[in-house]
PDB file of N, CA, C and O in Angstrom:
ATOM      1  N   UNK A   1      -3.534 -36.545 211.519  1.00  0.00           N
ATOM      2  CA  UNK A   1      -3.077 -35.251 211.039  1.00  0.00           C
ATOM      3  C   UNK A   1      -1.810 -34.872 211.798  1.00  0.00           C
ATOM      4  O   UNK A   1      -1.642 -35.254 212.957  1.00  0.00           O
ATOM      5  N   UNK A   2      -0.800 -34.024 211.067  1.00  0.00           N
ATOM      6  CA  UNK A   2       0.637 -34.242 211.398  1.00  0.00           C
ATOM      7  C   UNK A   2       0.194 -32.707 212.514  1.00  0.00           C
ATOM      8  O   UNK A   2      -0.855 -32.079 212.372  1.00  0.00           O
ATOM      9  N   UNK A   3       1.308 -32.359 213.603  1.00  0.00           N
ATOM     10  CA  UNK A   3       1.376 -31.576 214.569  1.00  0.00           C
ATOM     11  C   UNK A   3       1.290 -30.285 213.764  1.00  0.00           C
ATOM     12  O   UNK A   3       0.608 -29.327 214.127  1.00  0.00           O
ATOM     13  N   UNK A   4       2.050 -30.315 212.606  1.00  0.00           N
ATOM     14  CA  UNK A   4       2.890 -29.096 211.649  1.00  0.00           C
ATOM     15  C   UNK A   4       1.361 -28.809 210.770  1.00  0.00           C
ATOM     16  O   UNK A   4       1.129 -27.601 210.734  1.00  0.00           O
ATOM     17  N   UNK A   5       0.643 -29.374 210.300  1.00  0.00           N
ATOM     18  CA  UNK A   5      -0.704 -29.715 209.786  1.00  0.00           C
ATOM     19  C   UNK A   5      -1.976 -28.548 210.687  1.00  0.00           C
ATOM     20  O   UNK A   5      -2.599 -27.563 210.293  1.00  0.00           O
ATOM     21  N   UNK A   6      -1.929 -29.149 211.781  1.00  0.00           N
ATOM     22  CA  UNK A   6      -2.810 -28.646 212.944  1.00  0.00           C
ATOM     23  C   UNK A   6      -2.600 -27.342 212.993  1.00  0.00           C
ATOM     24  O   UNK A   6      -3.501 -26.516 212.845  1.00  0.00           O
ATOM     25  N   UNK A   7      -0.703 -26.897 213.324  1.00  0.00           N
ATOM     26  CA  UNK A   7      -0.507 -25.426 213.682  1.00  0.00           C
ATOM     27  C   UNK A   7      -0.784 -24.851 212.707  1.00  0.00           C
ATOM     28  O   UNK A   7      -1.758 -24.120 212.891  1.00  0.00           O
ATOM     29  N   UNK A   8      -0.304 -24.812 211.496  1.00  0.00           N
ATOM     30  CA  UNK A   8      -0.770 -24.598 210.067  1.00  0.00           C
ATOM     31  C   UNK A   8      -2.009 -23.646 209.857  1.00  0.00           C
ATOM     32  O   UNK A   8      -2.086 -22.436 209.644  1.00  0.00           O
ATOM     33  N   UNK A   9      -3.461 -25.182 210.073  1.00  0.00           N
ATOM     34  CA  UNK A   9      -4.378 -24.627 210.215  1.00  0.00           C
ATOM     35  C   UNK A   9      -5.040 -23.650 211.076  1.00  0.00           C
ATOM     36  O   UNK A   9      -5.783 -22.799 210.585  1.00  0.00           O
ATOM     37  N   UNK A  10      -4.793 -23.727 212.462  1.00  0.00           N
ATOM     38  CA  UNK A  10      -4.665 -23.078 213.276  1.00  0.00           C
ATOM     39  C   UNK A  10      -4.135 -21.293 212.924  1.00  0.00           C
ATOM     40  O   UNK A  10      -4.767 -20.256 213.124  1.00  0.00           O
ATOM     41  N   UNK A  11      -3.068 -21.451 212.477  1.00  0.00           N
ATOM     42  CA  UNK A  11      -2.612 -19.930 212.597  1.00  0.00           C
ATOM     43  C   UNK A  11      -3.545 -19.323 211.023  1.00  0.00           C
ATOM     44  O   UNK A  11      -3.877 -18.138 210.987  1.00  0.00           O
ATOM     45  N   UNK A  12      -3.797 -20.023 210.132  1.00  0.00           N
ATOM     46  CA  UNK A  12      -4.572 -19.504 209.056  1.00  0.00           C
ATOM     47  C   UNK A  12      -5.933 -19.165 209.801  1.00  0.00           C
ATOM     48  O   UNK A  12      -6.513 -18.125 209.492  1.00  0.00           O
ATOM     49  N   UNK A  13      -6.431 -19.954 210.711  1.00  0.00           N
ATOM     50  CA  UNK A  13      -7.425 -19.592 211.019  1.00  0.00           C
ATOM     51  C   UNK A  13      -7.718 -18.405 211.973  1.00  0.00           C
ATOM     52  O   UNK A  13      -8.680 -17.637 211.962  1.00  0.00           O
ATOM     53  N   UNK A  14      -6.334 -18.462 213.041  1.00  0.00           N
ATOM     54  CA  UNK A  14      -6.472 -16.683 213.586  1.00  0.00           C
ATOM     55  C   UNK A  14      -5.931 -15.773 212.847  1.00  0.00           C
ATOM     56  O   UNK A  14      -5.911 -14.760 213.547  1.00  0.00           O
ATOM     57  N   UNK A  15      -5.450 -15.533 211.768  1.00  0.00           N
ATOM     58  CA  UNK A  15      -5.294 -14.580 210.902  1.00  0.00           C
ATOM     59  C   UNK A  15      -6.467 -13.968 210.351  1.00  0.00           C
ATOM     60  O   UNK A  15      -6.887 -12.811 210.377  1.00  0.00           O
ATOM     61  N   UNK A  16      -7.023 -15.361 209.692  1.00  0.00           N
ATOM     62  CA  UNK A  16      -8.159 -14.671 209.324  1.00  0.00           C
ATOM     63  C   UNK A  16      -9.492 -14.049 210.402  1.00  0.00           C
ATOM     64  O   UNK A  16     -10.346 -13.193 210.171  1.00  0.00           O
ATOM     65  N   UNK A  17      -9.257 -14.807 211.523  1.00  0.00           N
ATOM     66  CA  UNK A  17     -10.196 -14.272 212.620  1.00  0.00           C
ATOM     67  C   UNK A  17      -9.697 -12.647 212.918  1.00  0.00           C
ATOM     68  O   UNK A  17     -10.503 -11.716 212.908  1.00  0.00           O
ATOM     69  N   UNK A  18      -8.352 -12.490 213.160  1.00  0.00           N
ATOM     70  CA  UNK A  18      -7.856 -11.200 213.300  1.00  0.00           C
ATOM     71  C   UNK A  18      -8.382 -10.174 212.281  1.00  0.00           C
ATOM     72  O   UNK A  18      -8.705  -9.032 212.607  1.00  0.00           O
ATOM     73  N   UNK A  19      -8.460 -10.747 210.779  1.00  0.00           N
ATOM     74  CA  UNK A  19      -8.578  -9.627 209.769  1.00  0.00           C
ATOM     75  C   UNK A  19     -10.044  -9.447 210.192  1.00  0.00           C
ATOM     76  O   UNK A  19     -10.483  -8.304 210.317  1.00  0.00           O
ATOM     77  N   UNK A  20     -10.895 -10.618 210.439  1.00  0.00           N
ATOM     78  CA  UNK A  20     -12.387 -10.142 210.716  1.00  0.00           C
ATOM     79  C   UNK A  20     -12.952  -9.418 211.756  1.00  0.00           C
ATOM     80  O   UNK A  20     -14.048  -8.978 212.103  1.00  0.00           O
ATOM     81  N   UNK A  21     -11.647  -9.463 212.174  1.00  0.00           N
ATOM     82  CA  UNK A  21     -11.993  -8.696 214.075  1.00  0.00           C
ATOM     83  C   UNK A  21     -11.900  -6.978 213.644  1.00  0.00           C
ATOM     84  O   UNK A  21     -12.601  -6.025 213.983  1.00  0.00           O
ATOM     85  N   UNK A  22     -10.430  -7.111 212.544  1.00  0.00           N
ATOM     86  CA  UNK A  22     -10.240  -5.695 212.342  1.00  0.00           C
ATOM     87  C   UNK A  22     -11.017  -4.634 211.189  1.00  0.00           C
ATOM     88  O   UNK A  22     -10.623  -3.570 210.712  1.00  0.00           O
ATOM     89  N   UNK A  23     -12.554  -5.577 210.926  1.00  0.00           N
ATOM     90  CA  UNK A  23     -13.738  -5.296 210.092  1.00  0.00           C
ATOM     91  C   UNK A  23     -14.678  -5.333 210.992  1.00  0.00           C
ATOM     92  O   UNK A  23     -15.747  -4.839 210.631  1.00  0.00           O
ATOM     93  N   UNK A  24     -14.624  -5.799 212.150  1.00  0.00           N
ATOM     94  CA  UNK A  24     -16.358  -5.733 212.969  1.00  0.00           C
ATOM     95  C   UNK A  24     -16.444  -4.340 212.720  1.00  0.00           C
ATOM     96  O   UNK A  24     -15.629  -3.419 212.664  1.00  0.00           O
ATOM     97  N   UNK A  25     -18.114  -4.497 212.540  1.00  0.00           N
ATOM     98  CA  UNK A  25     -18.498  -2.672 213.302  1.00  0.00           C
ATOM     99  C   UNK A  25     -19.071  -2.821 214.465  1.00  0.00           C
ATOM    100  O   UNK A  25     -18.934  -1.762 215.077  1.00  0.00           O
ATOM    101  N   UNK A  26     -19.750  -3.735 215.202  1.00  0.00           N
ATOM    102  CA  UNK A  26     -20.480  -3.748 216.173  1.00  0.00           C
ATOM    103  C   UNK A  26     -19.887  -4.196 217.556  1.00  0.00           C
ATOM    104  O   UNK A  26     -18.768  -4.700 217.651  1.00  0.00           O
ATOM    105  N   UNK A  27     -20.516  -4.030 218.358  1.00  0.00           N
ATOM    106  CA  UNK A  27     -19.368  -4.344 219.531  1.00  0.00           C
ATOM    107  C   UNK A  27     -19.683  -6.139 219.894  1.00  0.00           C
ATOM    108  O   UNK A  27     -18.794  -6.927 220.217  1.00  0.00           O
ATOM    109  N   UNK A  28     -20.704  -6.382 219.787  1.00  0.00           N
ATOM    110  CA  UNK A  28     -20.827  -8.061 219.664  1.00  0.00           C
ATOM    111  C   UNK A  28     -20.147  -8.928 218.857  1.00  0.00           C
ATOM    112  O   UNK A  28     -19.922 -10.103 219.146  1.00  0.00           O
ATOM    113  N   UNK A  29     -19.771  -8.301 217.718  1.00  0.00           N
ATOM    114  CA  UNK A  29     -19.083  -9.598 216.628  1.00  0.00           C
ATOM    115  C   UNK A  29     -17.780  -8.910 216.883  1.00  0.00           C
ATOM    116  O   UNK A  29     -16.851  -9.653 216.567  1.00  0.00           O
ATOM    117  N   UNK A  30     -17.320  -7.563 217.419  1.00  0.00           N
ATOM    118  CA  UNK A  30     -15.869  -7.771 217.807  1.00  0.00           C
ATOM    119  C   UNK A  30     -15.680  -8.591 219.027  1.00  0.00           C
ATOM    120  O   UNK A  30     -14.541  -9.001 219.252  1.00  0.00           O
ATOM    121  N   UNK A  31     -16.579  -8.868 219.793  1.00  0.00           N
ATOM    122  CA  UNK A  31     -16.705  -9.796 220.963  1.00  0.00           C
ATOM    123  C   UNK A  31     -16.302 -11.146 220.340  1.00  0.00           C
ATOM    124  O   UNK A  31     -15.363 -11.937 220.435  1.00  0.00           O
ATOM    125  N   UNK A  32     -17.366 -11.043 219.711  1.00  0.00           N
ATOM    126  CA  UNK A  32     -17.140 -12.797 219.013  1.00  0.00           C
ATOM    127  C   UNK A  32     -15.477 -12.888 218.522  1.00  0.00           C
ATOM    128  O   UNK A  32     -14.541 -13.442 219.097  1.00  0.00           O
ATOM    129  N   UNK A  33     -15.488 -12.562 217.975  1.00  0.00           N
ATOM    130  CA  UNK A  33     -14.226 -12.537 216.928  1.00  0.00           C
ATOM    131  C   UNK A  33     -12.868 -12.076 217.943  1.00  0.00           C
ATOM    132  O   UNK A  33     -11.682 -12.065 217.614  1.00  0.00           O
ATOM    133  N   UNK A  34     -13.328 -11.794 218.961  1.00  0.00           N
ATOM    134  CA  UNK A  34     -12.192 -12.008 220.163  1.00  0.00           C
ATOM    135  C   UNK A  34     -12.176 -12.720 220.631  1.00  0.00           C
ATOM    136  O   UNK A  34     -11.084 -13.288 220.608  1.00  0.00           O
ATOM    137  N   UNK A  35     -12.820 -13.110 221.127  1.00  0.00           N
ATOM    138  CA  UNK A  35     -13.051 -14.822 221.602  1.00  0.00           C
ATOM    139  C   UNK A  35     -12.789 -15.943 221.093  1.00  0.00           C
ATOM    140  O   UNK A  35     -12.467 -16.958 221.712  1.00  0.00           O
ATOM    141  N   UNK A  36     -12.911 -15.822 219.960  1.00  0.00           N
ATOM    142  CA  UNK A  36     -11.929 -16.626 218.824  1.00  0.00           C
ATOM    143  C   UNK A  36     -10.488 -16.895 218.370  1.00  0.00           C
ATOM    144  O   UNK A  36      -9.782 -17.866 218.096  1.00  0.00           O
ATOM    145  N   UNK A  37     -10.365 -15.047 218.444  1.00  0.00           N
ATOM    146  CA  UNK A  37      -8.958 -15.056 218.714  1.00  0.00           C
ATOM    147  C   UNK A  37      -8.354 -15.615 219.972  1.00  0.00           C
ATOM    148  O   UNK A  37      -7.265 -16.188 219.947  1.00  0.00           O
ATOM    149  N   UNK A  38      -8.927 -15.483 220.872  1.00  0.00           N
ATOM    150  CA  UNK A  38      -8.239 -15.746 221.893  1.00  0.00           C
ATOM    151  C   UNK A  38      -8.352 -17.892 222.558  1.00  0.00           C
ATOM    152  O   UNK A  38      -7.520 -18.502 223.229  1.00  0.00           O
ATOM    153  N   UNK A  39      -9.468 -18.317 222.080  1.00  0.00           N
ATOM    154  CA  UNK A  39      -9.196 -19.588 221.865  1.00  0.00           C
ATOM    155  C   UNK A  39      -8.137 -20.372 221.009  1.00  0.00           C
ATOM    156  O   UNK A  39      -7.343 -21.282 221.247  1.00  0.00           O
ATOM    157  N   UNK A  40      -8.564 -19.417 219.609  1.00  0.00           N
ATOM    158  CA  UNK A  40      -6.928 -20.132 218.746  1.00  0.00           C
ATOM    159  C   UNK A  40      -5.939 -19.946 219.912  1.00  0.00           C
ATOM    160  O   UNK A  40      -5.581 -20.885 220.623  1.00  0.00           O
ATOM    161  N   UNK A  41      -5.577 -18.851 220.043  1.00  0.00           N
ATOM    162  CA  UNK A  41      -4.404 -18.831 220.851  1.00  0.00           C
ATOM    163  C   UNK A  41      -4.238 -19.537 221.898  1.00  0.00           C
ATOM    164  O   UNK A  41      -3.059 -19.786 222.153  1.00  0.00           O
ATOM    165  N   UNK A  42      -5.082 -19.988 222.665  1.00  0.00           N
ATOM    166  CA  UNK A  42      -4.646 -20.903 223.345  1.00  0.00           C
ATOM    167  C   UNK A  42      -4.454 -21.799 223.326  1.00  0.00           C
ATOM    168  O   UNK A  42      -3.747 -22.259 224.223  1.00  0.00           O
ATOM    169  N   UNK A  43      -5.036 -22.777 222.126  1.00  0.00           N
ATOM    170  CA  UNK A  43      -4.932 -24.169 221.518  1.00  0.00           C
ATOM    171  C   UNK A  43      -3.741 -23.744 220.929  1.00  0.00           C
ATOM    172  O   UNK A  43      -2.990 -24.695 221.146  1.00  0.00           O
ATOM    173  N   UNK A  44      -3.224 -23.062 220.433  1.00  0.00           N
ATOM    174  CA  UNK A  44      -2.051 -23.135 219.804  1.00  0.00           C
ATOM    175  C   UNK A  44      -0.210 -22.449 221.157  1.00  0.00           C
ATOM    176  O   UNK A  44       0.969 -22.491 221.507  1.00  0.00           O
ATOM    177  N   UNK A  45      -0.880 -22.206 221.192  1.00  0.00           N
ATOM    178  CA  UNK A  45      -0.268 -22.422 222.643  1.00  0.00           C
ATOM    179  C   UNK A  45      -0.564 -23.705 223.608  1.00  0.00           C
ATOM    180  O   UNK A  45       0.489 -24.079 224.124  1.00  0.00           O
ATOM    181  N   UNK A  46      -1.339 -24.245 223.879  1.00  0.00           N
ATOM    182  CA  UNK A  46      -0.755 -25.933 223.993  1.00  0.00           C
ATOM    183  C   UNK A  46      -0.077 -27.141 223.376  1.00  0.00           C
ATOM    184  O   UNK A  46       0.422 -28.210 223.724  1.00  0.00           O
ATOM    185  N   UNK A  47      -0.347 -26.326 222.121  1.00  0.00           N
ATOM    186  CA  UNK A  47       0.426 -27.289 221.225  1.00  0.00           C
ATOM    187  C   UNK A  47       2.280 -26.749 221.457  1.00  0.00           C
ATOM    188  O   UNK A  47       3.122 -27.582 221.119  1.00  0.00           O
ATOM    189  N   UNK A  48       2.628 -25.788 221.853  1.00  0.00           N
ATOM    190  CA  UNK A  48       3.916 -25.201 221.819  1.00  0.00           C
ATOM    191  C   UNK A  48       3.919 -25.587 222.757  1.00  0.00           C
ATOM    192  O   UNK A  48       4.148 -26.730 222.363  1.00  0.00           O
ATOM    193  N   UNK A  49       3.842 -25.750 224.290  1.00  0.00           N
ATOM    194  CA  UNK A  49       4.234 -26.141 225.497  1.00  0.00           C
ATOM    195  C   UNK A  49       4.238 -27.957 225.461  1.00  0.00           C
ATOM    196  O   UNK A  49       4.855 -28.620 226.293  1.00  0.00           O
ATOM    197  N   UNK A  50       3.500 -28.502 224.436  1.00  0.00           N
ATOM    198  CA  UNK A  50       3.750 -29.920 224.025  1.00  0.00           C
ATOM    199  C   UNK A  50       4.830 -30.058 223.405  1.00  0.00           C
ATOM    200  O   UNK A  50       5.842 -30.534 223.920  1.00  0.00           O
ATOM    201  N   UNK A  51       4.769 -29.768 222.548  1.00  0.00           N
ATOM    202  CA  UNK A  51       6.500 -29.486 222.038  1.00  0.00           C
ATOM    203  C   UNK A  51       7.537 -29.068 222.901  1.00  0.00           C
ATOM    204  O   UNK A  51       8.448 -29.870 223.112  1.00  0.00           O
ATOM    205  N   UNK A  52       7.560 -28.057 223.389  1.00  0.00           N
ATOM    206  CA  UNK A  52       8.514 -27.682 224.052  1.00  0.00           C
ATOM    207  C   UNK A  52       8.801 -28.622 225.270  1.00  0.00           C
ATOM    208  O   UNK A  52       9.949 -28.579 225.711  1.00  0.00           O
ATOM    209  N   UNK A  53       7.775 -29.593 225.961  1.00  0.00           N
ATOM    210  CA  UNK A  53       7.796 -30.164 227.141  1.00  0.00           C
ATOM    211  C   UNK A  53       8.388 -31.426 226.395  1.00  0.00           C
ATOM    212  O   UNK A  53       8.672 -32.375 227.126  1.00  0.00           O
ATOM    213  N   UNK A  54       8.625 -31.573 224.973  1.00  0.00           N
ATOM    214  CA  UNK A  54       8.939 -32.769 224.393  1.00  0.00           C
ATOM    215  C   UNK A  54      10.627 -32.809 224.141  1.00  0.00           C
ATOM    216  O   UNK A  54      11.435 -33.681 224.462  1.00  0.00           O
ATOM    217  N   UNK A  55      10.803 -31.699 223.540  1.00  0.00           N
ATOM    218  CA  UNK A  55      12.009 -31.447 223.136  1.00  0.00           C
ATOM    219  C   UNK A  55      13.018 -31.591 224.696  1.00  0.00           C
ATOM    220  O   UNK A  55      13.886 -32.453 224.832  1.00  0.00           O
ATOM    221  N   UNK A  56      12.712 -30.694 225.617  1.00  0.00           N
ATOM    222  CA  UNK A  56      12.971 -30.776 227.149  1.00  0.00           C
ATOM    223  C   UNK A  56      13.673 -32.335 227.545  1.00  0.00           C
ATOM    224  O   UNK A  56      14.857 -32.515 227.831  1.00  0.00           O
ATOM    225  N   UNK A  57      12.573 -33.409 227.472  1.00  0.00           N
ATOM    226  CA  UNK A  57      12.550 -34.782 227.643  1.00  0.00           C
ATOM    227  C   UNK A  57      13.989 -35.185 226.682  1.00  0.00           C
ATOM    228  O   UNK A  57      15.054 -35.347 227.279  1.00  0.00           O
ATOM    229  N   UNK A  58      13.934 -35.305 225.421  1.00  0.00           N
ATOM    230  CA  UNK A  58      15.007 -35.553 224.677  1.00  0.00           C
ATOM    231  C   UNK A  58      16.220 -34.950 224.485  1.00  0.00           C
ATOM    232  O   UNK A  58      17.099 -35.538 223.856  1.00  0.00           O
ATOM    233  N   UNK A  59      16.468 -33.336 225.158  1.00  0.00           N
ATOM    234  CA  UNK A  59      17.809 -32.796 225.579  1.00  0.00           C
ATOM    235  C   UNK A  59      18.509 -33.964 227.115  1.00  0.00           C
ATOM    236  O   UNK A  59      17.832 -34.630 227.899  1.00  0.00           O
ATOM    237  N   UNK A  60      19.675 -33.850 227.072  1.00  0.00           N
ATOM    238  CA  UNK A  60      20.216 -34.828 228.225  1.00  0.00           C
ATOM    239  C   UNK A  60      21.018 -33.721 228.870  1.00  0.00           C
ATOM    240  O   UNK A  60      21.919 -33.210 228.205  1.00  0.00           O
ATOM    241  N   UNK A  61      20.789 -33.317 230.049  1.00  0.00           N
ATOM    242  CA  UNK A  61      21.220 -32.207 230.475  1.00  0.00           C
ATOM    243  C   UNK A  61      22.862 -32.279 231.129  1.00  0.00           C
ATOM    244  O   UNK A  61      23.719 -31.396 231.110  1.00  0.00           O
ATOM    245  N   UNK A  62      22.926 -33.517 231.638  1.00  0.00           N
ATOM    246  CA  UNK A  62      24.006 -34.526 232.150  1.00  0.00           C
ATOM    247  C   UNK A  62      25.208 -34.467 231.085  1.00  0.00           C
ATOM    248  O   UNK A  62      26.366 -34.753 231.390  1.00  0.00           O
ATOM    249  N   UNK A  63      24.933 -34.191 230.209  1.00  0.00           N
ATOM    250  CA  UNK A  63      25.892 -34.186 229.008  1.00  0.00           C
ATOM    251  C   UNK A  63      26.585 -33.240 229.007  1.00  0.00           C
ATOM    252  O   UNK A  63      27.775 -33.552 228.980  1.00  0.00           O
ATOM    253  N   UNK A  64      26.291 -31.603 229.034  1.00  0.00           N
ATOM    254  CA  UNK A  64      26.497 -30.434 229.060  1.00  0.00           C
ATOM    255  C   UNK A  64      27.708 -30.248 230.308  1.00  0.00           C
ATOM    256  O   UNK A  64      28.143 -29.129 230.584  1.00  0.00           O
TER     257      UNK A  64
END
């Protein structure tokens, strides 16, 4: 599965975690549903510091 694939799914999936967060009524499934949010986000935030630590590698700074 392509990188662009992953983030993709990823951000569809905290969107929709967000819209469900902003429907809890109870204070447990807004728990849940934060916790969720906040895992996407961090998987998707490793995937950006992979990238970014990639792109880094292939700039030649020596050039500049």
């Amino acid at each position: 599965m392509a990188t662009e694939e992953i983030m993709e799914g990823m951000s569809t999936q905290l969107s929709e975690a967000l819209k469900s967060l902003a429907k809890a009524k109870t204070v447990e499934d807004k728990l849940a549903y934060s916790q969720i949010v906040k895992n996407l986000s961090d998987s998707m935030g490793v995937f950006l510091n992979i990238a970014v630590d990639g792109m880094m590698e292939d700039y030649n700074f020596d050039e500049d």
